[in-house]
N, C-alpha and C positions, 0 to 999 in steps of 0.2 A: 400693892403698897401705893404705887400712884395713883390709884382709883379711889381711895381711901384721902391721901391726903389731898385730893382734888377737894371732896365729898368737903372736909376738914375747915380746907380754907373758903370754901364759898359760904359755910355756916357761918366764920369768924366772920367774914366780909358784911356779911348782913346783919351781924349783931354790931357794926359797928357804924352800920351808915343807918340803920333803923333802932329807933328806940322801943320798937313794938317789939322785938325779940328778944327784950332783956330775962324774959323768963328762960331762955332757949341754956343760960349758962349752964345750969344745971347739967343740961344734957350735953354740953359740948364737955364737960369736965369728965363724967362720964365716957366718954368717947374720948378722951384722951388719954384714960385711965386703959381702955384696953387697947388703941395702938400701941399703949405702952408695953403690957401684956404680948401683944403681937410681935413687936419689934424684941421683946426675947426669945419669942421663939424663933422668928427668923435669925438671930444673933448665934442660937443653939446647933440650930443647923448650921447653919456656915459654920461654925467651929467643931461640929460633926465631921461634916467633909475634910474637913482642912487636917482634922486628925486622922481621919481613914486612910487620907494619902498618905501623910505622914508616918503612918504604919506600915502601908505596903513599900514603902523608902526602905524604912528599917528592918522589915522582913526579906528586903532582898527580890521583891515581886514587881518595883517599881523601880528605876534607878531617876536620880534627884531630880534629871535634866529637864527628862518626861512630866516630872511632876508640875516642876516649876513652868515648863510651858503649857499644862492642863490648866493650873490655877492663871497664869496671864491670858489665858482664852479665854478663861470664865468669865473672868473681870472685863476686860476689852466689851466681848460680846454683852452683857449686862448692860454695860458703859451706853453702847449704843443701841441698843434697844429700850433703854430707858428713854433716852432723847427722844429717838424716835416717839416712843408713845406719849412724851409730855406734849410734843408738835400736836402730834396729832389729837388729842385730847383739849386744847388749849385753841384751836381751831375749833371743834363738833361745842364746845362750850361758849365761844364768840355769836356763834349762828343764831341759838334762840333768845340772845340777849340784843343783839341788833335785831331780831322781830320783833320782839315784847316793847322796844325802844320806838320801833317806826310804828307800831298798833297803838302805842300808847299817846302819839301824840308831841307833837315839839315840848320841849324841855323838860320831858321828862329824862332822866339822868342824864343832865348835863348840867348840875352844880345847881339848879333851883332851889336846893331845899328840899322837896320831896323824897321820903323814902322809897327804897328799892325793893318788893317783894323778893323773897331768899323762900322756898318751900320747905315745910317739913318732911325731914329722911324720919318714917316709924322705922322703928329697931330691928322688926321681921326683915326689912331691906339692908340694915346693917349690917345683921349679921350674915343674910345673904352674898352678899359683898365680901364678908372675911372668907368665910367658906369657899367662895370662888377663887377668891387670890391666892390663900394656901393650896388649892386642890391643882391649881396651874404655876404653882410655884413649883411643889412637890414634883408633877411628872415632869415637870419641865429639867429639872435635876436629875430625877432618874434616866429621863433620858439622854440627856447629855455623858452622865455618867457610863452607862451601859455602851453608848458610839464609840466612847475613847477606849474602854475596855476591851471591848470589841477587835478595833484597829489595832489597837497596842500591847494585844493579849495580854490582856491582867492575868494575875493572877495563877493558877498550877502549870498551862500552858508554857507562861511566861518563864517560868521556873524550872522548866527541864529543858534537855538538851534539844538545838532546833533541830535535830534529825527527828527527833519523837512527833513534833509535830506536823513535819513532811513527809511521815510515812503512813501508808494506807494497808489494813490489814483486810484481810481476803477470807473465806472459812468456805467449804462447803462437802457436807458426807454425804452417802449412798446407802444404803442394804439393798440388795438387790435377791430377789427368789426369780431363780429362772428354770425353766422345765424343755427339755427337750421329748417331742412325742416322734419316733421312726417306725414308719412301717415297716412290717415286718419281709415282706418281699426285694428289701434294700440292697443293693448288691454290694460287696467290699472294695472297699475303699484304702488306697497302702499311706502311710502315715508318712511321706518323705522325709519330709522334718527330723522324726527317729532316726528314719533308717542312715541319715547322715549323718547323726549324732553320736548314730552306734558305729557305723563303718561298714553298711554293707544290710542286706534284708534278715538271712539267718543270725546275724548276731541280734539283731533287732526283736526279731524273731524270739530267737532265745532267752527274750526279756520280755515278751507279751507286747512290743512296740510297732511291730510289722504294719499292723489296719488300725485306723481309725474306726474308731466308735458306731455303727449306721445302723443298726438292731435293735437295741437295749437303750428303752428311756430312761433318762436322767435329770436328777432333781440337783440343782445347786444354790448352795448361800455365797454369796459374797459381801464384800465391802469394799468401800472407795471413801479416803480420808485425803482433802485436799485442804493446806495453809498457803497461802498468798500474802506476799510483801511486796508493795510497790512504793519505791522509795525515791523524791523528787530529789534528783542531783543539782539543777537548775532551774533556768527559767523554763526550759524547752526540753530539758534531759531527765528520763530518768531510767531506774532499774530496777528490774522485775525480778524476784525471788518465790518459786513455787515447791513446797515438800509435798509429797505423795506415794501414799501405797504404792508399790510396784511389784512384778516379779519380775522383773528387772528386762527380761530380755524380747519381754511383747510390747511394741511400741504403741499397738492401737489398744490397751487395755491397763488400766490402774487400778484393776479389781485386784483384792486379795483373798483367794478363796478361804472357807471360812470350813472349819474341820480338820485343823494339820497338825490333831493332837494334843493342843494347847502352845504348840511352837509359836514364838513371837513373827509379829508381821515384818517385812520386808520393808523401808521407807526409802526415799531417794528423792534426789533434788529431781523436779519433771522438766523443772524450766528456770535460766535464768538466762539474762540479759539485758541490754543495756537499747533506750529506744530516745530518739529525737524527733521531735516535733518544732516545724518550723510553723509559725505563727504571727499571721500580719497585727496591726494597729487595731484590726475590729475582730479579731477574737478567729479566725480564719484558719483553719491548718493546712496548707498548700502541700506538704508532704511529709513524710514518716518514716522514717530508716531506723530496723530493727538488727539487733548483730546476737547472736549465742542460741539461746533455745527459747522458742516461745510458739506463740500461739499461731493457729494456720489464717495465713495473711491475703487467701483467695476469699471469693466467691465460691462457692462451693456447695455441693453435695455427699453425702454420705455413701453416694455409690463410688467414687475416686477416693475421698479421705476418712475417715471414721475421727465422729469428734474429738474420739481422747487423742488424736496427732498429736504431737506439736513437732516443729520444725527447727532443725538447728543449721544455722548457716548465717546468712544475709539477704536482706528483702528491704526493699524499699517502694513504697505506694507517693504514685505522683497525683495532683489534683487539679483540675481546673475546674472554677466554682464560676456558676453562676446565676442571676435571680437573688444574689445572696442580701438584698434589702428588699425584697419580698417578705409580707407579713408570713403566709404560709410558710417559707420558709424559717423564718426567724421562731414561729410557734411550734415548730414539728418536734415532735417526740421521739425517738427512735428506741424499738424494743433492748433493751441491757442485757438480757440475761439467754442468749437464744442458745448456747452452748446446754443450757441447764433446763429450765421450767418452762420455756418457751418454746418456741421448734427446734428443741433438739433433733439432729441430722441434719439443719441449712445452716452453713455459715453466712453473714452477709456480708462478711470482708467490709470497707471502708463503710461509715456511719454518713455521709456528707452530700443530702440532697441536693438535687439539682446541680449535678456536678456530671464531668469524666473524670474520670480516671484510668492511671498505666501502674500495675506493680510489676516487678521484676525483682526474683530470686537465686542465689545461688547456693545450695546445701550439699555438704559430703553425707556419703548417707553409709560409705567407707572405708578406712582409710587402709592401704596394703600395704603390708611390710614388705621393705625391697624390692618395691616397685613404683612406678610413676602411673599406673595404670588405678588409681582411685577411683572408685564407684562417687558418682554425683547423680546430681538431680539439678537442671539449669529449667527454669521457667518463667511463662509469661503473660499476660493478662490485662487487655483492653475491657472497659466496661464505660457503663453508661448510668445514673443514680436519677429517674427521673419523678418529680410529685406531678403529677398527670394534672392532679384536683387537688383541692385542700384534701380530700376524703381516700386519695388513692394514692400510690406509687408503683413505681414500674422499675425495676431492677436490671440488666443486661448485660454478661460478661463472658469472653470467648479468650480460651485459655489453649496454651500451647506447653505441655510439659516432656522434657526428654532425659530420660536417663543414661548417662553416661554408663559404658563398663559392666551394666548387669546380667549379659546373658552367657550363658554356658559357653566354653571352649573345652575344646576333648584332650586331653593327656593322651600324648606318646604313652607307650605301653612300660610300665614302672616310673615314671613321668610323677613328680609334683609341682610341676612348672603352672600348672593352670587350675589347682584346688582353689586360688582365693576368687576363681569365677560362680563358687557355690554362694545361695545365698544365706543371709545369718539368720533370716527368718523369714518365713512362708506360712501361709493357711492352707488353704487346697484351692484346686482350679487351673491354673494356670499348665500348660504343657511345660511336661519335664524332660530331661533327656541325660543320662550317663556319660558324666564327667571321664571315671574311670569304669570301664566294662570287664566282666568276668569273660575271658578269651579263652579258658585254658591255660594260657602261658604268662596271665599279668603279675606281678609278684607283689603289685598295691591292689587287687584284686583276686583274691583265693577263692575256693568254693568253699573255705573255710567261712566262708565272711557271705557271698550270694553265688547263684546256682547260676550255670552258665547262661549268656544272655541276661544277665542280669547286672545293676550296676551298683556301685559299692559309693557312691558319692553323683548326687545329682544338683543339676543347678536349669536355669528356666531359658527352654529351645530359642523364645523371641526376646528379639529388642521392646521397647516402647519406647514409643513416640505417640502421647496420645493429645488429640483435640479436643477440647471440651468447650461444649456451649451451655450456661446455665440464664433462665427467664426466670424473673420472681415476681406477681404482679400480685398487689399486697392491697385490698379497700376494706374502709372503714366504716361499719357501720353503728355508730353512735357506740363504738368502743371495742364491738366484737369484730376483730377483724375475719376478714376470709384470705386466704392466700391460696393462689396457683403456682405451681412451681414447675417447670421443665428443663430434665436435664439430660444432654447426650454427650457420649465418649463414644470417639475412635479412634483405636490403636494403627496407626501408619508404620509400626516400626517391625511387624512381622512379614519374614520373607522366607517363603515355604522352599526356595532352590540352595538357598545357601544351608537351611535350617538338611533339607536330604546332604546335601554335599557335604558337611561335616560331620552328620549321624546321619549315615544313609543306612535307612530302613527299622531306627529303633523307635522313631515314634509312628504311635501305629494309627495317629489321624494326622497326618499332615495339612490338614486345609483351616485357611486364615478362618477365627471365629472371635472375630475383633471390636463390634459391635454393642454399647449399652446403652438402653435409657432410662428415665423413670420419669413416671407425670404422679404428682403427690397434689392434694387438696387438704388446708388446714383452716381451721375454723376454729374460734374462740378469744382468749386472752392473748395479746403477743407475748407478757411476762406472767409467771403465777408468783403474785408477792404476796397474795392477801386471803384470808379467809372467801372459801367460794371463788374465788377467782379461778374459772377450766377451758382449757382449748380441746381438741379431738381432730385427727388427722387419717387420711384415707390412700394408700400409695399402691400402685402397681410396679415392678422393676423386673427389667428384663438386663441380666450381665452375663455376656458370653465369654468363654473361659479366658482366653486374652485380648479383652476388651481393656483392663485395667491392672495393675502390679495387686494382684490378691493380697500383698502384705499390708496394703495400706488401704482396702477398702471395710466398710462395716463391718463387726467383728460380733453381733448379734442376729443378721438376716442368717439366713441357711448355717446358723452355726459358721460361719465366716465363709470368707474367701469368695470365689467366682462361681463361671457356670451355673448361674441359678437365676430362676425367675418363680414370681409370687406374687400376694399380698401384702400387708404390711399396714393396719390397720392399729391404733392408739388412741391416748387422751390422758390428759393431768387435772389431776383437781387440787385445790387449795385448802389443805386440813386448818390452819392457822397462819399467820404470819410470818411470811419465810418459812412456809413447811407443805410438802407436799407428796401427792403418788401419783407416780405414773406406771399407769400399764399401757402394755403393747403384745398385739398379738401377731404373727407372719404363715403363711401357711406359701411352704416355697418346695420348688422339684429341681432336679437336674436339667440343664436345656440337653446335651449332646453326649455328657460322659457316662457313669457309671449309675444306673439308676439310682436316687438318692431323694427323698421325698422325706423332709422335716415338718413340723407344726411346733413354734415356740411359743410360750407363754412368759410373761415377764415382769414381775410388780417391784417397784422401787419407790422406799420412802424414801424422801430426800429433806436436809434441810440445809441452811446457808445464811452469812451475817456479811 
C-alpha cells in the first residue's frame, strides 16, 4: 500500500507542477479507481481476521483476553513498520531527485518556472506492484497468524484438557518365530525351577517337570505388545506408565507365547514411575532421579541384564558436562531407539556427550514376610561419555553391583526358617545347592517328594558381588556407523569354604567359575526408522556359570541363563517406516556343566509409533 501510494503521489506532484502531463489524468483516475478496488480487499481481509478471532472467542478456542492482545499486536506492529517503511522510502526517493537537480544545473527546481519531469509507470509495472504487495501482505498474515497459534495453541489443542497435551504416547509390538536346534548327544539337564515349584524331584518328576528340554528341537510363536504413557507432571517432572504382555513371573521376558488354545493373553503394568530431571538456563540436564519401575539406568550389556529388565526401586544418574558450547556437541545426534531396531542388547544408559557421570541405585528385588532379611540389589556406576571427533565417540563405565540376602541357607531338619533363601526365579547355570535335604529322617523332605541325597527345595550356593567394565567405541562413517563394544564381569561374591562348610559335599564342583566377557562388532544404522535403513552385528560370549545372577541375564543366547559360550551373529532391515525384521543366529555349548550344545534361530517383525 505505501509503495502504491508513493507511486500515487509522485504522478499527482507532476501533474501539477507540469502542464505537459495533463493527459496523464486519465490514467491517474484509473489508478485510483483500483486502489480503490485494492483497499476493499484489504478492508475484506482485515474483517476476515477480525471475525476468525472472533469466532474462535465464541467457540471457546480463544478466550477474549488472548484475542484482544493478538489484535493490539497486530495493529502496534503494522503502526510501526509502516513508519518505518515511509522513512525509509521518503529518503531512497529524496536521492535521485537531488541528483537529477545537481545534473540539471542551478535552478532548476527551485521555483524558476521550469517543469519537473515525473516518468511514466506502464500498467505491466502497476500491476506488478499490486501483485507484490498482496502476495507479502498475504504471508505476512499467515504468518503472523500461524506464530500466535502456534504459541497459544489454537485451536483443538487449545480445547482439551492440558494433560492431553503433555502426554506422550509410546506403541511398540513384536511376533517373534524362534527355533531351537539340540544335538542329540546333549546330556540332562534337571529343571530347578520345577522341582521347587513342585516340592521335591519325584513330584516334579511325576509331572514330566524334573529336566529341562536338551534333545527335542523346538519351534515357537510368540508375541510382545508394549503401550507407553509419559506424562509431564512439571517443568522437570514426569511419569512413566508402561502395559505389556507378560507371563507375569519371568522378569527378562514380555513374550506371550502364542498357542494356549485361544486363551486370552496375560497384560500387566511392566513399568511405572515417577522421573525428575534437573535442568540449567541452557537446556542442560545435570541429573535424573527415577523412583518405581522403569527402564535399566546402567550402561550395560546383555551378558549382566537382558533388555526386557526393568528395574524397580531408586536410581539416580549424576552429570558433569563439559565442551558443552562446542559446535560438535551442540550438533550430535544420539541413537533413540537402541532397546528396539537399533543395538538391541547395549544399553547406553545416560545420552549426554562429553560429560562423566555417577549413577547410583537402590532395588528390592524381595521382600520377606516376617523378616528383616530382604533380598536387594545396591549399585553403582562411574562412566565417562567422550566425542573423540565430530565422527567418533567413546563410551566408558565400571560398575559395581551387590546383591543383598540371595544365596541359599540350609534348614535345620523339619526347619522353614530359611525357605524365603530360595529364589522366585532362575534360568539355569548358576550352582545350586539344598535348602532342604532328603536324610531319611526330614519330615519337610520325604522320599515321597525326592530320593535320598536329594533335595526338595533349592536356592543358589554363591553370593554376588559382581564388577563390571563396559567400552563402547562408536565411528561414523557418513551415517553408517561401526561400533566396538567390550564387556567383562566378575563375580567377587563366591566363596568355595563357606559354600563346603554349610553343604559340605552336596555340590559336586565346588571351584569358583566367576568369570564373563563378550567383544561384539555392530555395523550399520544406529536407529532402523525408515525404509532400507539395516545394521548387522557379530559377537563372541564367553559366561561361566557364576559369573552373573542367570536370572537376569539374556534370555535368548543358549536358551537362557549361564555357563555358556558361542557366537551370536544378527541384523535388521527396514521393511517400511517404523517397521522392521530382525534375525539373529547363536550357535553356543556348555563351558564346564552338563554337555549342552544349542543353535537358535530367531525372526522378528517389529513395528512402533
Amino acid at each position: 500500500m505505501i509503495v502504491i501510494r508513493n507511486t500515487l503521489a509522485a504522478v499527482l506532484t507532476g501533474a501539477f507542477l507540469s502542464p505537459a502531463l495533463a493527459g496523464e489524468k486519465e490514467e491517474l483516475l484509473k489508478l485510483k479507481k483500483q486502489m480503490d478496488g485494492e483497499r476493499e480487499e484489504l478492508l475484506e481481509l482485515k474483517n476476515t481476521a477480525e471475525n476468525l478471532v472472533e469466532l474462535f472467542v465464541e467457540q471457546g478456542l480463544l478466550d477474549k483476553q488472548k484475542a484482544e492482545r493478538l489484535i493490539n499486536k497486530a495493529k502496534a506492529k503494522a503502526q510501526t513498520e509502516a513508519k518505518q517503511q515511509l522513512v525509509q522510502e521518503q529518503e531512497q526517493a529524496e536521492e535521485p531527485l537531488a541528483h537529477n537537480a545537481a545534473a540539471a544545473g542551478p535552478g532548476v527546481g527551485t521555483g524558476n518556472g521550469k517543469s519537473v519531469f515525473v516518468g511514466y509507470v506502464p500498467e505491466f509495472v502497476k500491476e506488478e506492484i499490486r501483485q507484490q504487495v498482496r502476495a507479502d501482505l498475504k504471508n505476512e498474515v499467515v504468518k503472523e497468524v500461524k506464530a500466535d497459534a502456534k504459541q497459544e495453541q489454537w485451536g483443538i489443542p487449545g480445547a482439551l484438557p492440558e494433560w492431553v497435551a503433555n502426554t506422550k504416547l509410546s506403541f511398540d509390538m513384536r511376533i517373534r518365530g524362534a527355533d531351537d536346534f539340540f544335538q542329540p548327544d546333549n546330556e540332562p539337564l534337571l529343571d530347578y525351577l520345577s522341582i521347587n515349584e513342585e516340592g521335591g524331584h519325584l513330584a516334579a518328576r511325576n509331572k514330566g517337570r524334573e529336566y529341562l528340554n536338551t534333545t527335542k528341537d523346538r519351534f515357537r510363536f510368540s508375541e510382545r505388545f508394549r503401550l507407553g504413557l509419559d506424562m509431564k507432571i512439571d517443568e522437570h517432572l514426569k511419569a512413566g506408565l508402561r502395559l505389556a504382555t507378560s507371563n507375569i513371573r519371568n522378569p527378562v521376558s514380555n513374550d506371550q507365547a502364542l498357542g494356549n488354545t485361544g486363551q486370552s493373553f496375560e497384560f500387566a503394568i511392566d513399568r511405572g514411575f515417577l522421573q525428575y530431571d534437573f535442568v540449567d538456563n541452557k537446556g542442560n540436564d545435570w541429573f535424573t532421579v527415577y523412583g518405581g519401575r522403569f527402564a535399566n539406568p546402567w550402561v550395560s550389556t546383555d551378558v549382566v541384564f537382558d533388555p526386557d529388565l526393568s528395574f524397580q526401586g531408586l536410581a539416580g544418574t549424576f552429570r558433569y558436562r563439559f565442551n558443552q558450547d562446542s559446535a560438535k556437541v551442540k550438533s550430535y545426534k544420539a541413537a533413540l531407539t537402541n532397546d528396539l531396531g537399533g543395538r538391541a542388547g547395549i544399553n547406553f544408559g545416560p545420552q549426554t556427550p562429553d560429560s562423566v557421570f555417577a549413577t547410583l541405585g537402590v532395588f528390592p528385588i524381595q521382600e520377606i514376610n516376617l523378616s528383616t532379611a530382604d533380598k536387594w540389589l545396591f549399585g553403582g556406576q562411574l562412566g565417562a561419555d567422550w566425542l573423540v571427533r565430530n565422527d567418533s565417540r567413546l563410551k566408558v563405565a565400571a560398575s559395581y553391583y551387590d546383591y543383598k540376602n540371595i544365596r541359599a541357607r540350609p534348614n535345620a531338619r523339619g526347619s522353614f526358617e530359611n525357605d524365603w533363601t530360595a529364589p522366585e526365579f532362575i534360568q539355569k547355570g548358576n550352582s545350586l545347592v539344598p535348602i532342604n535335604l532328603n536324610d531319611g529322617f526330614n519330615p519337610r523332605c520325604t522320599s515321597a517328594q525326592s530320593a535320598i541325597g536329594q533335595g526338595c527345595l533349592y536356592g543358589l550356593a554363591s553370593d554376588f558381588r559382581i564388577f563390571n567394565l563396559t567400552a563402547i567405541y562408536d565411528v561414523d562413517f557418513a551415517g553408517t556407523h561401526v561400533v566396538l563394544t567390550g564387556d567383562y564381569a566378575k563375580n567377587f561374591g563366591y566363596d568355595a569354604a563357606r559354600i563346603e562348610r554349610e553343604f559340605p559335599g552336596l555340590l559336586a564342583d565346588n571351584t569358583a567359575k566367576t568369570s564373563a566377557f563378550q567383544v561384539r562388532l555392530d555395523v550399520g544404522d544406529p536407529d532402523i526408522r525408515r525404509f532400507m535403513a539395516w545394521n548387522v552385528f557379530l559377537a563372541y560370549r564367553y559366561v561361566e556359570r557364576d559369573a552373573v545372577l542367570d536370572a537376569f541375564t539374556e534370555s535368548l543366547f543358549h536358551a537362557g541363563g549361564t555357563d555358556a559360550k558361542g557366537w551370536w551373529i544378527g541384523g535388521s532391515y527396514g521393511l517400511a517406516r517404523n517397521t522392521w525384521v530382525n534375525l539373529r543366529w547363536s550357535s553356543t555349548d556348555s563351558i564346564d556343566g552338563p554337555k549342552l550344545s544349542i543353535d537358535t534361530a530367531a525372526v522378528d517383525l517389529n513395528v512402533r509409533f
